[in-house]
N, C-alpha and C positions, 0 to 999 in steps of 0.2 A: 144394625145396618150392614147390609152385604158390603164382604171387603172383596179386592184382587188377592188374588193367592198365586205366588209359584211356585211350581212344584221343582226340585231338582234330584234327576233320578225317577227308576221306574221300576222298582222290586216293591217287594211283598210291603212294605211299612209305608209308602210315598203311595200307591195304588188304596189301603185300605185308606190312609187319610186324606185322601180325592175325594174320596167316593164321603166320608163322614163331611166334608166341610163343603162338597157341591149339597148336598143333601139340608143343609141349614141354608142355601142361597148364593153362595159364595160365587164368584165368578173363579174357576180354578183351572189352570193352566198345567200339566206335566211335560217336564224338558226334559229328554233321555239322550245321554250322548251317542249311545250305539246303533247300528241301522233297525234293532228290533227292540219293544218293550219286554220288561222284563229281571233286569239285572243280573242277577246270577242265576235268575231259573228261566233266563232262555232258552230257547230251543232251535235246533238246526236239524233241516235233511238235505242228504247227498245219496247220491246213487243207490237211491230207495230205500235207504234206512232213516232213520229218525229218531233223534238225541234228545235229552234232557240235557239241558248243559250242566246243571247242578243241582239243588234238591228232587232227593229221589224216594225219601220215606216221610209217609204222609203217615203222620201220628197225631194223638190228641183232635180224633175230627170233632169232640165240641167245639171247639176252639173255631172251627172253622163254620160249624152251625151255629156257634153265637155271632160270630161275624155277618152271616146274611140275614141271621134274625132281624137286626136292627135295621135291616131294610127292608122287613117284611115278606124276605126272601130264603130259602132254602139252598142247597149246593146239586142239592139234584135240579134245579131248577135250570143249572146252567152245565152239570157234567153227573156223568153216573162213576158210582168207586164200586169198588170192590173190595172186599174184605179177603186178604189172602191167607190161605192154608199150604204149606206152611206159614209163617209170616218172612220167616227168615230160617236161611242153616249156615251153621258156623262147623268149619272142619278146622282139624286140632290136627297135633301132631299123631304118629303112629294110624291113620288112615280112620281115626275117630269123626266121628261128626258129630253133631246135634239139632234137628228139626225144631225148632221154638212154632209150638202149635197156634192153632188159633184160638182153643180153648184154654183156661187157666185150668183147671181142674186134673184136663190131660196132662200140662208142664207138670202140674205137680208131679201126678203120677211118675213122667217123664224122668223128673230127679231124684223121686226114692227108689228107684232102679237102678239108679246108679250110682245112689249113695244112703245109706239106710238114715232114715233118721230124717235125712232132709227135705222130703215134702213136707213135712210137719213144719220147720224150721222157715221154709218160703213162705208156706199159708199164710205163717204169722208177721213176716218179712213186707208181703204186699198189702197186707191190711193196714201195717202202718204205712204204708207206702199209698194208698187208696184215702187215708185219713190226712197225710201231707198233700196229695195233690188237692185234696177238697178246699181244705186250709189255701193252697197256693194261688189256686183256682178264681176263688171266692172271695179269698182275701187280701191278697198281695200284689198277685201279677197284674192287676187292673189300678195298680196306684203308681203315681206320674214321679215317684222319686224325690219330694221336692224337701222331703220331712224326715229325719230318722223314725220320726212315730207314726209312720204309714206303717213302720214293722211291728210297733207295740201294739199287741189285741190281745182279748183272755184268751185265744187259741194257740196262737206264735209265743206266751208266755211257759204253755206247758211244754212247749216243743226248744225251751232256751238252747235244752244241753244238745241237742242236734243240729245247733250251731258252731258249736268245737270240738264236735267228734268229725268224722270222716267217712265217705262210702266203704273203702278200702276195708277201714277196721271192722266196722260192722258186719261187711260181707264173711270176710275170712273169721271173724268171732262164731259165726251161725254155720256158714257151711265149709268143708277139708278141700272138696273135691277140688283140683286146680279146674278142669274146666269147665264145671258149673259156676266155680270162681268167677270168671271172665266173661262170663254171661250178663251175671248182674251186675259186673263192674263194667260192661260197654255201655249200659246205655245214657251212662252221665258224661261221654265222650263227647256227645253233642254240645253238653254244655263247656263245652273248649279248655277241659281242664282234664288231667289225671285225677284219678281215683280217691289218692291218697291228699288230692287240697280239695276235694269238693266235700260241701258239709253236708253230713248225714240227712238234713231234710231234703236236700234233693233226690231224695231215692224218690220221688213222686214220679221219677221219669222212669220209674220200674213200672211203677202203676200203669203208667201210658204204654207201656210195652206190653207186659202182660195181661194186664184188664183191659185196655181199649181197644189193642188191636194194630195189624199195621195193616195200611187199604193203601189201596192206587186207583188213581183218576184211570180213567179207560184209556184215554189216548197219552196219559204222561202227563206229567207234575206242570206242565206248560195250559192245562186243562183250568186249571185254579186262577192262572197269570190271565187268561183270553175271559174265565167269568167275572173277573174283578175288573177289566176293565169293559170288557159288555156294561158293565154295572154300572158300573163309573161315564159312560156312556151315556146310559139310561139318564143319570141324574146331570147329566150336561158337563162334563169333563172334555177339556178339551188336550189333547195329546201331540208330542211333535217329538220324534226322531231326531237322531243325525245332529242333534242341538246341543254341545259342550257350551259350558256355561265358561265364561274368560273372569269373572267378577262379578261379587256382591257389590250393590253400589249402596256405600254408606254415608249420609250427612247426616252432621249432628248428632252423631251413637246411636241413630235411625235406620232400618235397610228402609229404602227408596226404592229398591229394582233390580236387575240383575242386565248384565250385559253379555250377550252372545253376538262374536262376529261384528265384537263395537258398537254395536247395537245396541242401547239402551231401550230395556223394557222395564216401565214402569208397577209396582207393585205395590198393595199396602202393605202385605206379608208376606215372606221370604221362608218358603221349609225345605230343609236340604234331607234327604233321604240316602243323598250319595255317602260316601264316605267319610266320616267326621273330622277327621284332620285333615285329609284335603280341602273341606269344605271351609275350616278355618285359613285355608292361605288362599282363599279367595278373596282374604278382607285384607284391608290394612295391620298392621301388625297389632297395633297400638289396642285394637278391637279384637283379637284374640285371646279366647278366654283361659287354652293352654298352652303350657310350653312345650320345645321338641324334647327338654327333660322330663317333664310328664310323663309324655306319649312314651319314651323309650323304656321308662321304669315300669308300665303295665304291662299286665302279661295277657298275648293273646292267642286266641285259638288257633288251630294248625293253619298252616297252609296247603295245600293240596298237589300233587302231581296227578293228573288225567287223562286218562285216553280214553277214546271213544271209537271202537271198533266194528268191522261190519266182518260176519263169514260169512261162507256160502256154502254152511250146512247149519241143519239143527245141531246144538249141544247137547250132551248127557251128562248126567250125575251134580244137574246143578237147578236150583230153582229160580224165584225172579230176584230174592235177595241174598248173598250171599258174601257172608265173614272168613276171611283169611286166617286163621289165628294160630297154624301151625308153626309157629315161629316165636320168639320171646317176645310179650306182651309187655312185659314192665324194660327192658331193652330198646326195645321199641319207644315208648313214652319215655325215656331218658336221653333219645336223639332231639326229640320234639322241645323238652320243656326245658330241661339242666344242663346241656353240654350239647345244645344246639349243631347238628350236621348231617346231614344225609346217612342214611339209618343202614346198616351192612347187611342186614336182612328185614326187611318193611311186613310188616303186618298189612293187609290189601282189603279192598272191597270191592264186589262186582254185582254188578247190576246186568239183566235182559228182558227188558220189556217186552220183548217180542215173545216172550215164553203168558204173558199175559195177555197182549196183544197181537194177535201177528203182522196187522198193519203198520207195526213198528219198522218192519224189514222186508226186504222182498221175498216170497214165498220160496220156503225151504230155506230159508236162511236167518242168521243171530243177528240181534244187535248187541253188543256188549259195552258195557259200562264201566271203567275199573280207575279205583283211587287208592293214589297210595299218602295219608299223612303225612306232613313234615312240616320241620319247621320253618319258621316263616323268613323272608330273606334269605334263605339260600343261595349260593349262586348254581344260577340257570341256564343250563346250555343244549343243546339239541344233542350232545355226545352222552351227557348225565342222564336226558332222557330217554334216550337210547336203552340205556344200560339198565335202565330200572324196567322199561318195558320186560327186557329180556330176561330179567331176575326173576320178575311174577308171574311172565310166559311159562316159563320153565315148573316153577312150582306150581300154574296153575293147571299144565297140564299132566303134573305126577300126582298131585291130587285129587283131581276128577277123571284119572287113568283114561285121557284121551289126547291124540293128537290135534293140535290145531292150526299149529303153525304155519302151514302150508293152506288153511282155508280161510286166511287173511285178506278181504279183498278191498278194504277200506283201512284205515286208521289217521287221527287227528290227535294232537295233545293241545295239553292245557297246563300250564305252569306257574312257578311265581310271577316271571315277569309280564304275563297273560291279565294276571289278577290286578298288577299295576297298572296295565297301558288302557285295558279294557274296562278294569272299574275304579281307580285311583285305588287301587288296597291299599292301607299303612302297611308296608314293610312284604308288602303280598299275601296277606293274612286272606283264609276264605270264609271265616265264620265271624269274624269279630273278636269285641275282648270277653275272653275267660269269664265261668262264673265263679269265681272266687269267692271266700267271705270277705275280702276286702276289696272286691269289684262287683258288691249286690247292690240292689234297689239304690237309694240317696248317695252310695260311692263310686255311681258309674256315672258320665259324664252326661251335663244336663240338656232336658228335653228345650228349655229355652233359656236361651242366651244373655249372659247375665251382666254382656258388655253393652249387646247391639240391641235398639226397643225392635220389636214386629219381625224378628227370627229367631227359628225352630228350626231342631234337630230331631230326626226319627232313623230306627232303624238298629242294627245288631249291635253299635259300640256303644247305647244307650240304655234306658231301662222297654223290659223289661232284661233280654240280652239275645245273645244268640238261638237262631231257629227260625223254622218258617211258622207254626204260632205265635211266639212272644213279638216277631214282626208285624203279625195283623196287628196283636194289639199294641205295640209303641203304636201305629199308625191314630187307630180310637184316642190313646192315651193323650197325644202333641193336637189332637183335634180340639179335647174337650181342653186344653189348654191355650190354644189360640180362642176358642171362643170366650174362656173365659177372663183374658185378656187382653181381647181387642176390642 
């Protein structure tokens, strides 16, 4: 029998599970508190340029072609991507770089050039890497957490011991080179953790770097946000802005409906998409399934410092994605995770779409992207961010040996207390919680609520974890699980 469903929240995991639960009949509602959809991968233009607010690497695009499969639908159907060459360059110290191609074959090449031995040492590096994603793929990341034995299969059995080893050791086992080093140890960054706690099966996020490729939407990462909800459209989604949620309303251990503006709107089921622990101090206490000693004892993903810049010239020496890393990497991750504080020299990321797009910016001119990690709750001031601007101004213009400070004609940040007011983050956090081995699949917190009947939780601090893939699928995941319990 079709139920009411409300949605709370409007990112990547609350959007795919619209569109899965309009699609079986549901009558289904989305409440977004901000003036646009989207959550962190909104998007804003100002004096002709045009931002992604926050996811900016589109990886794993099955993931996003199994997604419109199951609506009989493709992604070209709603946005064109590109496949990018380079995908990304990473500069090092000493005025080094490195180009990560678009073909695997070239990387290889790429590394035993600059370290003998070592293309042989990758080949065999992503093959196991190509063999865990399949595993992860197929077998894991599409299971809703509720079981330790969603992990136990003949596949995840031969792969035990790559649950107590480590990316770190693996990598520096196979290859010397420190910057080849840092290559394969960024891309489990995403997974909200340092190197050295993330277990060796996650090298599947090599695979997705190296074998699948990094693409961008033509017009920006907002291109995914506008076809999910066309979609969600399609199947009769109905969407509302501007809409902060005041209260889960609970009788009986039951959610009933949600209240905005005092407002009671009634509901059969309740999915919060927003932030998981704010979403719990919407209830009564009693109906809280964790504590604020919980939440403080896990460990989560960075939180972000961002600007969003406009010049009024083209840049050089730089492509559309582009790594910082002339500075201490493991220094860096030890401001973030162990001895939490604003980092004395930041390792940086920068983004320009407008080098892919030009209708990103106005003609002859950048738009730039730039984040710098940290950890999370910091304290946040417009003087700190000041200062970090001008820290990776400075390096980012001795590294790409151009001036630019002077063709600054826009700039906006984004901080921890940004990440609070604008999406409730626990503690300012921009990715969610870590994937850790003891914050995987069944150990991260559940998809439904094991105080309150008819609410569900989706989204980064859940399974499967952080990313804008593993968020389509929580969305699929908390679907087939309301269906399969209401």
């Amino acid at each position: 029998m079709p139920k009411t469903i409300q949605i709370i929240g409007s990112g990547f995991s609350s959007l795919a599970a619209a569109c899965y639960l309009a699609k079986e009949g549901n009558k289904v509602t989305v409440y977004e508190k901000n003036p646009t959809l989207g959550g962190r991968a909104r998007q804003f233009s100002e004096k002709g340029f045009t931002f992604d607010m926050g996811p900016s690497w589109y990886w794993m695009p099955d993931v996003f072609e199994s997604f419109f499969a199951d609506f009989q639908k493709k992604p070209s159907d709603y946005y064109s991507l590109e496949k990018l060459s380079p995908g990304y360059r990473v500069f090092f110290e000493n005025n080094e770089h490195f180009d990560v191609s678009d073909d695997l074959n070239t990387i290889i090449a790429d590394f035993e050039k600059i370290e003998t031995g070592s293309g042989k040492q990758l080949e065999k590096f992503i093959s196991t890497a190509k063999n865990n994603y399949e595993i992860a793929i197929k077998n894991l990341v599409y299971r809703p957490g509720e079981t330790i034995f969603e992990l136990i299969t003949p596949q995840t059995a031969l792969k035990i011991d790559q649950f107590f080893s480590n990316i770190k050791k693996d990598v520096r086992k196979k290859i010397k080179n420190k910057n080849l080093q840092q290559i394969l140890e960024f891309p489990v960054l995403f997974l909200g953790a340092k190197p050295s706690d993330t277990p060796s099966f996650y090298n599947f996020m090599n695979y997705a770097d190296f074998g699948l490729g990094t693409w961008q939407p033509k017009n920006g990462f907002f291109d995914v946000i506008q076809a999910m909800v066309n979609l969600g459209t399609e199947l009769g989604v109905t969407y509302h802005t501007n809409s902060s949620i005041d209260e889960i309303v609970v009788e009986a251990n039951k959610a009933t409906g949600i209240k905005i503006n005092n407002t009671f709107l009634k509901s059969d089921v309740v999915l919060s998409g927003a932030d998981y622990h704010h979403t719990e101090t919407l209830l009564p206490k009693s109906n809280r399934q964790y504590s604020e000693e919980y939440w403080n004892k896990k460990t989560f993903a960075p939180s972000s410092l961002l600007f969003y810049v406009g010049f009024d010239k083209k840049l050089e020496n730089v492509c559309h994605h582009n790594l910082f890393f002339d500075t201490d990497f493991e220094k860096h991750a030890l401001d973030i995770y162990d001895n939490p504080k604003w980092p004395d020299e930041p390792l940086f990321y920068a983004n320009f779409t407008s080098i892919t797009n030009e209708q990103t910016a106005p003609k002859g001119c950048e738009n730039g992207f730039f984040l710098v990690p940290i950890a999370p709750n910091l304290e946040d001031t417009e003087e700190l961010r000041e200062l970090y601007f001008n820290k990776i101004l400075k390096r980012f213009e001795e590294v790409t040996k151009q001036d630019v400070r002077k063709n600054i004609i826009f700039k906006k940040s984004f901080c921890v207390n940004d990440f609070k007011s604008e999406y409730n983050s626990y503690k300012g956090n921009a990715y969610g919680m870590a994937n850790t081995l003891l914050q995987t699949a069944v150990l991260r917190p559940k998809l439904k609520s094991k105080k309150v009947k008819n609410l569900y939780f989706t989204g980064q601090l859940t399974v499967p974890g952080p990313g804008v893939p593993p968020a389509l699928i929580s969305g699929k995941l908390v679907s087939q699980l309301i269906q399969k319990y209401q």
